[in-house]
Steps between C-alpha positions, in 0.01 A plus 500: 500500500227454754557111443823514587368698854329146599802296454689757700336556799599267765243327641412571914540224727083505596460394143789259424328337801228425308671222311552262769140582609404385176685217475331408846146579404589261206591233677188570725259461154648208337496307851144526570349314181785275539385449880145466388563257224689252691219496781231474273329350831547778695377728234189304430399557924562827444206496192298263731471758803403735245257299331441171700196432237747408181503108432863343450493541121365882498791521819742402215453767294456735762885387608611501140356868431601617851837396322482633186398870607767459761758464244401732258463794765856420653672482136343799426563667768860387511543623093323899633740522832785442320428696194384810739800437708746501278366780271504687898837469579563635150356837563170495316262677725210295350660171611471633868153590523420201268711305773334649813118441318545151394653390906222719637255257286669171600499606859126583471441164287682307744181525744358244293772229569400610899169357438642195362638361818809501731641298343619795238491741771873482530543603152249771499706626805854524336432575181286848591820557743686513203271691274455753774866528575583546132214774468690673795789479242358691272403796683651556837845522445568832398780407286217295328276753426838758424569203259171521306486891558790537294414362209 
């Protein structure tokens, strides 16, 4: 019976909201590899004002591991957010603080791709607005937390 309370419950509006946030913050991970493989120039100055001692071979692998970890943390990251969201809107109370911990850490991480340059700055910038704004999802609306209360 109590799986049956899940699939019954209608979901509030804070937290259907959190779909097209997703969707959004999605978008937001799989551009910024994509941006930073194309302008593998750009993202080789960014290494060299980090570490203006690398010759043009070590500066190579720099750009190709720059890449690699890039692409790895986004996938993953895309793979948790939608697991946790989805799992969210479904009730499980788990999901939700899962949820809130994992964007808390990528909006803490994301201090890291500060240091990397401006050039990522504008990323940094709107994808913690949407991390943030879908943490205020999950707990200030008080249908939200009536939501999650309830089950």
């Amino acid at each position: 019976m109590e799986v049956q309370s899940y699939q019954q419950r209608a979901v509030p509006v804070p937290l259907r909201l959190l779909v097209p946030g997703l969707v959004v913050l999605l978008a937001l991970y799989a551009v910024l590899p994509v941006m930073m493989t194309v302008d593998r120039a750009a993202t080789g100055a960014s290494i060299m004002r980090n570490t203006p001692a690398l010759s043009p071979a070590d500066l190579d692998v720099a750009v190709a591991a720059a890449l690699a970890y890039t692409i790895v943390l986004h996938v993953v990251s895309a793979v948790l957010a939608l697991w946790f969201t989805l799992k969210t809107v479904r009730g499980r109370r788990w999901a939700r603080i899962a949820l809130t911990a994992f964007l808390v850490l990528l909006t803490l991480g994301s201090l890291n791709s500060v240091t990397a340059g401006a050039e990522y700055l504008w990323a940094v910038i709107s994808t913690d607005a949407v991390q943030l704004a879908m943490i205020a999802l999950l707990w200030l609306p008080a249908s939200a937390r009536r939501f999650f209360a309830a089950g």
